[in-house]
N, C-alpha and C positions, 0 to 999 in steps of 0.2 A: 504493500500500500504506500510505502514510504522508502526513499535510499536510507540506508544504513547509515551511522555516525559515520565512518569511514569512508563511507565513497562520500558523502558530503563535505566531509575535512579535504578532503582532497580533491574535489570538486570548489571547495574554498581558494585552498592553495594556490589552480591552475588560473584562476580568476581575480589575485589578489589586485585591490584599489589598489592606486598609488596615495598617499596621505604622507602628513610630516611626519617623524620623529617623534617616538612616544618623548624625548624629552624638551624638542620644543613648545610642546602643547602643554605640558607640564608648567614649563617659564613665561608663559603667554598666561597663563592663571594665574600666576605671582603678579606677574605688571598690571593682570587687572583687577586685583585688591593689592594692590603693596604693602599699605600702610598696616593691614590685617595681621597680613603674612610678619612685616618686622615685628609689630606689637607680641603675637605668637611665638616669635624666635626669640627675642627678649625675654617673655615669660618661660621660656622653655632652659632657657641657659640659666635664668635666676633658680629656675626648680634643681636645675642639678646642682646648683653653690648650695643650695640648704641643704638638698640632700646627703653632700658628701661631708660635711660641718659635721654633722649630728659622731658621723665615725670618731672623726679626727677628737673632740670633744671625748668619745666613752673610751675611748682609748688610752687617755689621763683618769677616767674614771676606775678604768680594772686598773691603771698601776699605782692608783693612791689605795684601792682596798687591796692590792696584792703585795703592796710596799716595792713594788721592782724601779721606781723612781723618786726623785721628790716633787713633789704634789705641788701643781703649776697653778692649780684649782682647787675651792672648796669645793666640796657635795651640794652647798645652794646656788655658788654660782656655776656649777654644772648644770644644776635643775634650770638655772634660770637662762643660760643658754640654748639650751634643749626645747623651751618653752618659747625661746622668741626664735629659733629657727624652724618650730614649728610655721608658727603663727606666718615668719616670712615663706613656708611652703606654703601654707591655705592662699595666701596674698598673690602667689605666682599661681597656682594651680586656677584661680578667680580668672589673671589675667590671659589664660589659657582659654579657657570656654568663654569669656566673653569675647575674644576673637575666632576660635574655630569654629563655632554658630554660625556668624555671620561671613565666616567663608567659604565654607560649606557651604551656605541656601545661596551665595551670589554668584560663586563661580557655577555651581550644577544649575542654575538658573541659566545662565548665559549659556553653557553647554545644550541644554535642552531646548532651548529658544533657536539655537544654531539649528539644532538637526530639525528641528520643527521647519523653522523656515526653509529650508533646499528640501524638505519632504515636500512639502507644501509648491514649492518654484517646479518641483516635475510635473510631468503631464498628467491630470486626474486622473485617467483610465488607463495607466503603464502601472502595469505592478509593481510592489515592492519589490525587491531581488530577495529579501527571503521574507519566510514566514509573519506575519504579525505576532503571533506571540516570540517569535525572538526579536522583531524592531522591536516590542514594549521591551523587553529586559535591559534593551540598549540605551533605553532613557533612566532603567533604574541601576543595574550593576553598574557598567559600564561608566555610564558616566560619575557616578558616587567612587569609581578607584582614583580620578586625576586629582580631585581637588585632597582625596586621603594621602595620596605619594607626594602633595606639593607640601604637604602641614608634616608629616613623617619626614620629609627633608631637615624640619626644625628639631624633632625627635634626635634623627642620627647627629645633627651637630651639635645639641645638646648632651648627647651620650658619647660623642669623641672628645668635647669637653672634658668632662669629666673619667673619661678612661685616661687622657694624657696628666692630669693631676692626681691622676689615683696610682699611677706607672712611675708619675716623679718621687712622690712620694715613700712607694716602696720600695723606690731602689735606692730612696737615699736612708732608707733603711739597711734591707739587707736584697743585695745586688743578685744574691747565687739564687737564694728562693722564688722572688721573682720574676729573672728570668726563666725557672724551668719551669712556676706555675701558669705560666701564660703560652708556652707552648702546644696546651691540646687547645688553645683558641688560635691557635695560627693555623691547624690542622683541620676546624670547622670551618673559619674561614676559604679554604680552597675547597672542600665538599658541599658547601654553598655555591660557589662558583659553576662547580661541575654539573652540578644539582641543575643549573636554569633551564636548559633544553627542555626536559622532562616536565618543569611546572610549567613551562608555557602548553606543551603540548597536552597536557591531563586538565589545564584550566579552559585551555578554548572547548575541547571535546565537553568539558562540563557544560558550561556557558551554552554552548550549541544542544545539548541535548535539552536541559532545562527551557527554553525557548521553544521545542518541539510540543515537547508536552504543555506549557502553558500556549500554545499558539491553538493545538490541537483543542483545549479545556474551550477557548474560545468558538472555536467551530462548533464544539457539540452544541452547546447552549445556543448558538444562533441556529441550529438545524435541529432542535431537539422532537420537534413535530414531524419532521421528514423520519427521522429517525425509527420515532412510534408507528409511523403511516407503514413504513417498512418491517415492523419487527424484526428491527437490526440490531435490537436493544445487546444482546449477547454478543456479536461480533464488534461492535464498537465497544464495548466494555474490554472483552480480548484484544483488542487493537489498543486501548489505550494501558490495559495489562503491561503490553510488551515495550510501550514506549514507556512507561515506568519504568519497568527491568532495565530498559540499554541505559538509562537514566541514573539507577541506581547504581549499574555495575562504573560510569566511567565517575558518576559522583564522588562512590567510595575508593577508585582507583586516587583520584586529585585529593582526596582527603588521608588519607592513609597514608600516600606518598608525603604531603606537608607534615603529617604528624610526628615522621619515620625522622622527618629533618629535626623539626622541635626537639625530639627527643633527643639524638643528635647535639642539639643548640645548648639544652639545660642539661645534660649532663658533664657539660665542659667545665662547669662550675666544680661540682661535685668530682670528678679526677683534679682539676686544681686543688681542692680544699685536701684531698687525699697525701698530695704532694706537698703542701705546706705541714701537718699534723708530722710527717716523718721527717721533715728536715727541720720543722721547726723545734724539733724535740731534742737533739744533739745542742740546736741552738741556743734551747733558753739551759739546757745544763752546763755550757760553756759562757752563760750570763753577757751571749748577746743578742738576744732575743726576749721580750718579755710579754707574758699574757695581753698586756696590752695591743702591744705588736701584732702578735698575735689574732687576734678579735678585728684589727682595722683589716688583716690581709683579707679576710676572710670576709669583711663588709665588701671590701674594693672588688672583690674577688666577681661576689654577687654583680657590682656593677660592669667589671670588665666583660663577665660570662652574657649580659642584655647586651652590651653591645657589639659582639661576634655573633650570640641570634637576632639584633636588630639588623645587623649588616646584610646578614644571610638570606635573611626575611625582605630587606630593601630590594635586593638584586632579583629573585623572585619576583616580586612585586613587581620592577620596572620592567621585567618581561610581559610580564600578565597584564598592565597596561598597553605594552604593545597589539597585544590582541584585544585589549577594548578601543582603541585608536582604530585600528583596521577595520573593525564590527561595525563602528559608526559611520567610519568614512565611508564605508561600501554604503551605507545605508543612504548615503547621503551622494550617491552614485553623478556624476557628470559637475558636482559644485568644486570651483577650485581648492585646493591644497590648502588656503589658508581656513576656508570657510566652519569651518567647527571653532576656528576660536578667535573671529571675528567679534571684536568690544562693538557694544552699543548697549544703550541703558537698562537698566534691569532695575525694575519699582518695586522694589521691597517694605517701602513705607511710604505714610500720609496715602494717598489718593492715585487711583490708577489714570494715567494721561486720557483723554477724551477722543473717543475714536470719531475722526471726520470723514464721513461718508463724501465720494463724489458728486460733488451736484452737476444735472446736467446744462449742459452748455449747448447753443448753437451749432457747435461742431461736433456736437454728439447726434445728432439727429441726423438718423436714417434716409437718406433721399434714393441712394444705390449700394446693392452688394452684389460684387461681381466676383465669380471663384472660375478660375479656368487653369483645367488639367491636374485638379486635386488626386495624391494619389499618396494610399499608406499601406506597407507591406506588413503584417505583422511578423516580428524575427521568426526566424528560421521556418518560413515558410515557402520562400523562393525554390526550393529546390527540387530537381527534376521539372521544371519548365514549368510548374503552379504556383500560386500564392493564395493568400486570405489575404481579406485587405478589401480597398477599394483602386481604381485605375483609370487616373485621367478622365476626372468627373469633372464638368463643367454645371455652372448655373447660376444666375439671376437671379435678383429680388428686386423687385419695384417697391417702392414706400407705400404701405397699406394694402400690400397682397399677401393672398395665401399660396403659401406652395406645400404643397406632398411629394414625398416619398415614398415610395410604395415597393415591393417587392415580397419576394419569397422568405422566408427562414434562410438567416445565411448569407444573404443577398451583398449586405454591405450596408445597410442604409442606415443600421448606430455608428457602425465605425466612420461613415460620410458625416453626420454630426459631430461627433466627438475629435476626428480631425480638422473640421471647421474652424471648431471653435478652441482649437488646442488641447482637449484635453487627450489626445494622444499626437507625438510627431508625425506631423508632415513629412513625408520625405522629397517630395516636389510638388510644385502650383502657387499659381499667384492669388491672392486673395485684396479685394481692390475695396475698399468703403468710400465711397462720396469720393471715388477716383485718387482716393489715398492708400498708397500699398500698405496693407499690413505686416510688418517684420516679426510679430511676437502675439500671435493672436491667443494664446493663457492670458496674457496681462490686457489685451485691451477690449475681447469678447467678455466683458464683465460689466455689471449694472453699474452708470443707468444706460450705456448701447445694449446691453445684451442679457438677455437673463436664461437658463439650463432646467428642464427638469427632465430626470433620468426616465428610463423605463420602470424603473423601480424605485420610487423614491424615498426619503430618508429620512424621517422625522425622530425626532430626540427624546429621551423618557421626561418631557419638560412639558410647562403648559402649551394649550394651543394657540395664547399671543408671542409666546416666546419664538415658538417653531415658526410662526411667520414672520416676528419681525428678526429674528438672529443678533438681538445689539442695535437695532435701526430704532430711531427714534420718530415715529409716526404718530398722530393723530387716530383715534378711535374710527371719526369718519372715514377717514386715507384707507385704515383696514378693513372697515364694514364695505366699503366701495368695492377693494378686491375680494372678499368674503362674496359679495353680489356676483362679479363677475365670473368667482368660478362655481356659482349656483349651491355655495355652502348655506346659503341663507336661510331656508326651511330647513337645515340638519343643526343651526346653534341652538332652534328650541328646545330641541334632544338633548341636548348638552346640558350635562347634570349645572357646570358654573359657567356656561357661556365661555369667554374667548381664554380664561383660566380656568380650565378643564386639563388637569393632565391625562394625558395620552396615552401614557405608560410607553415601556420601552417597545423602538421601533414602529410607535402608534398603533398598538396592539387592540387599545379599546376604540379603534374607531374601522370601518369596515374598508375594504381594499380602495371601494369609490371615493368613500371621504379623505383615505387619506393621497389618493393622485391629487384630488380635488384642492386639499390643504396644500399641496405642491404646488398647483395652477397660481392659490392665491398669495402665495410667497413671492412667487414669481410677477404678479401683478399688482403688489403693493408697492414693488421696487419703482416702476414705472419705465421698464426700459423700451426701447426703442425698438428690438427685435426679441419676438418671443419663440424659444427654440425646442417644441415638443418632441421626446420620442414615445412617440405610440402611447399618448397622456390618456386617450378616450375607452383604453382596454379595459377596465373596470367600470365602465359607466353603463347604463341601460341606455337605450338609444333614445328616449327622450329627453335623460338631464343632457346625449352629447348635444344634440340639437340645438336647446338650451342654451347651453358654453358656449358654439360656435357661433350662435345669433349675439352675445352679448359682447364677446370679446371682438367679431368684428366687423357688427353694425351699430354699438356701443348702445344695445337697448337693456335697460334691465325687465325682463320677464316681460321681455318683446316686444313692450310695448313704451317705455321710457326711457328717456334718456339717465345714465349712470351718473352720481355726483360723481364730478374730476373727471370727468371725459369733455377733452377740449373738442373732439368732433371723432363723426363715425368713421372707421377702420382706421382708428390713430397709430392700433399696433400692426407692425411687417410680423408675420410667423412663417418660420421655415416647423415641419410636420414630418414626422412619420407615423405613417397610419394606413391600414386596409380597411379601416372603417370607410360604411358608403356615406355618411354625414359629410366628411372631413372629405371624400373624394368627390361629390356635387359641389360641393362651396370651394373647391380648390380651382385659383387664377391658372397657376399651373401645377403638371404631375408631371414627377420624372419617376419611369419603372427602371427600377435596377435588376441586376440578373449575374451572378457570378462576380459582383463588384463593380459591374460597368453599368456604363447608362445605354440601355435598346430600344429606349425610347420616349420621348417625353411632347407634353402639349396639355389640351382639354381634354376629360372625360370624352364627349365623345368620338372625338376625331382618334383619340384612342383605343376606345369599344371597336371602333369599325375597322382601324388598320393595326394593332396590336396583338399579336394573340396570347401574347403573356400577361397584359392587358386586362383580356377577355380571362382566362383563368382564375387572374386575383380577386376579378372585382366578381366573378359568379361563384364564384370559392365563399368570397367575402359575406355573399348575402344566404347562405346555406347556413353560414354560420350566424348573424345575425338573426336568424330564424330562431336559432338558440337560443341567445341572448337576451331574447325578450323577456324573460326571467328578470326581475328589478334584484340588479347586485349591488346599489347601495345600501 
């Protein structure tokens, strides 16, 4: 049902993005909070001077009760040392979380704003390059290691800090001891080293599998009715069995391997502390070494042993951000190199900026649209002399006409929309507005020239004013207008709270007609200048489409008056796809497609009479329409 972890890693590999440097992206997070990061690094270096004090201090303390010196200290002004290097740890530890908070939530903020934005800049109807549940993980692991490896950089120079004054110290102690106790951390240090391959390679497989399984959790719940319809209930349970299993085995592989290292890491303390007890023992009987002595090797010991497994742990880690770096960037597929960690402002407090909607202009209004020779292959279909796609489609719009689409299953006539209006590349054709070329038709097919609604449309588990205005700030009337126009108007009496009704997820409480319908009226509160249907009238009974298409453009409401806000009748241009006979009588022109191409286009009749694919769809069409008459609102 699925490639294995293995051919997908390696399916990864062959396909790797190009992207910065897991440590550029690292040092692009520091310059975009600095002051954070020093404040951090500051409190991070004050915590290891406390920390290492407290030794140096009980150290005087076992050789005033052991008598192996004379006492530099009393017993209260030890206590009272011990008490304000406390008090300066809580004050440094304060000035720790009150910076890594705030650097955490503003870098992973800018991180996920990035990949948001160039997800968002690709073309709506070009898939993801992988799964959804692995894009989500790459908004949450993923980006949560850069801003952890940039604050852990203050860690390790805080804990070379203090390993370099804990090494001066002991060796102006005793130089033999020392030396040989810090030897099995020279020896983890290179087993760290050796170690990285292996954690990058057992944390991406984790990472990748875990994204399967929560991509897969995704799918079921959105198909959980298909599911039941199917009594597939047992094989999808066993399907998602077994992606648990690969799940758990590469889980416990990346987990047991880091542990094997830990273990590894803290044991180096404990053979150090081994190596001191036996040399330290000759030493204190030759009275050059004292309990006190003693007791500090063995505090410092603790701290040298953190920072050959914080070492170990670092190098690790800068690998396994290289595969969160990769994860993203791919995600983020065609945006340049720098674009993940692109500054721009991130509002974390007071008041979120005011989102300005484009108003429309002069130059936004519709007079001509002209497309010649549109044409989209979808990849890897070219081969052996066929494609999917559409090929060298031409067509026209007049201001205040209707045009259809019409064809077979297949045909081409979503992908002809969706290429249109960018939400899939183009691969060649000119696209001309008001005799102006379009270069970037995603960014300029958007309200108020253009407004989209899907074959399938998309409403949010949110009320039913929210799903139409999406953040727009509209008037009651403005809505009720388009609410008229896409003949919602007798269904708001149904409505338990009128326009704050929620919906529930997917607009599950409102029936398939209502909710195209709620799409029509999203569409017609924006007020754009071309309205771009695919196949909007398929859940409708044939008198509400009737209805729609009298309103929307003869600008009557309920056929016989004029709409508040309609500056005059057939204000709006609609490009259409549809086999509805409604939509094909009221249509200025139809173009029949057929394997992607255009075979032929004009009026209904001159059609009927010289078309015979034509003649198929539209006698197809009312066979089924016979059906229809069933009311499916």
């Amino acid at each position: 049902m699925s490639m294995s972890l293995a051919d997908q890693d390696k399916a990864a590999q062959q396909g790797k993005t190009r992207h910065l440097p897991a440590w550029k992206v690292i040092l692009k997070m520091v310059q975009f909070r600095p002051r954070l990061w020093l404040i951090n690094l500051g409190a991070m270096v004050l915590l290891t001077i406390f920390w290492q004090l407290p030794g140096i201090v009980m150290r005087e303390f076992f050789n005033i009760i052991t008598g192996n010196e004379q006492a530099g200290f009393t017993i209260w002004s030890i206590a009272a040392l011990l008490l304000a290097f406390e008090l300066g740890r809580d004050a440094s530890l304060y000035g720790l979380i009150r910076s890594n908070v705030p650097f955490f939530v503003h870098t992973m903020t800018l991180l996920r704003k990035n990949l948001l934005k160039y997800i968002l800049k690709r073309p709506g109807a070009k898939a993801l390059p992988d799964s959804p549940g692995e894009a989500t993980s790459r908004f949450g692991n993923d980006v949560f290691e850069i801003p952890l490896f940039a604050l852990w950089l203050n860690d390790i120079q805080g804990i070379v800090f203090f390993g370099i004054v804990a090494v001066a110290i002991m060796l102006s102690i005793n130089v033999t001891i020392t030396i040989v106790a810090i030897i099995p951390f020279i020896f983890v240090g290179f087993i760290a080293a050796a170690a990285t391959s292996k954690i990058e390679q057992y944390r991406r497989a984790s990472r990748r599998a875990a994204g399967i399984v929560v991509g897969f959790i995704g799918e079921f719940f959105g198909a959980a009715q298909a599911v039941k319809v199917a009594t597939a209930e047992e094989g999808v349970i066993a399907h998602f069995r077994n992606l648990n299993d690969d799940r758990r085995k590469v889980a416990l592989r990346d987990r047991l391997f880091n542990e094997v290292l830990n273990s590894i890491f803290r044991n180096g303390v404990n053979l150090g502390t081994g190596i001191i007890l036996i040399l330290a023992g000759q030493a204190m009987q030759a009275r050059t070494f004292t309990v006190g002595d003693f007791w500090l090797f063995v505090f410092f010991l603790d701290g040298i042993s953190e920072l050959a497994t914080f070492t170990g742990l670092l190098v690790a880690r800068y690998k396994q951000i290289g595969v969160s770096v990769e994860r993203m960037t791919r995600l983020m597929e065609g945006a340049p190199d720098k674009a993940l960690v692109e500054f721009s402002p991130v509002y974390m407090d007071g008041h979120f900026p005011q989102v300005v909607y484009p108003a429309k202009t002069p130059e936004d209004e519709l007079n001509s649209l002209h497309v010649e020779h549109l044409s989209y292959h979808y990849p890897g279909t070219d081969q052996q002399g066929g494609f999917h796609g559409i090929e060298d489609v031409s067509l026209h719009l007049k201001r205040g006409t209707l045009t259809v689409v019409t064809g077979r299953v297949g045909s081409g006539k979503t992908t002809l929309l969706r290429t249109l209006i960018g939400l899939l590349p183009r691969d060649r054709g000119d696209i001309v507005w008001n005799g102006a070329r379009v270069d970037n038709p995603a960014d300029f097919f958007t309200p108020p020239r253009c407004a989209y609604t899907a074959q399938v449309p998309r409403l949010f588990s949110n009320s039913l004013r929210d799903n139409l205005l999406m953040g727009m700030d509209k008037t009651d009337s403005m809505i009720q207008n388009a609410i008229m126009l896409a003949v919602m108007d007798k269904d708001m009496a149904d409505l338990e709270k009128g326009l704050d009704t929620m919906v529930g997820p997917k607009g599950v409480k409102l029936s398939g007609g209502q909710i195209q319908r709620t799409a029509a009226a999203r569409m017609f509160v924006r007020e754009p200048e071309l309205l771009v249907f695919d196949d909007l009238s398929s859940a409708l009974d044939v008198e509400t489409e009737r209805a729609l298409w009298e309103r929307v453009l003869d600008g009557a409401s309920n056929g016989t008056e004029s709409s508040e806000g309609l500056s005059s009748p057939r204000k709006f241009t609609c490009l259409v796809v549809s086999h509805r006979k409604a939509a094909l009588h009221r249509a200025d022109h139809i173009i029949v497609l057929k394997d992607g191409m255009v075979v032929a286009e004009g009026k209904l009749p001159e059609l009927l009479a010289t078309c015979e694919e034509m003649q198929r769809l539209y006698h197809g069409e009312t066979s089924e329409e016979k059906e229809e008459r069933t009311v499916r609102v």
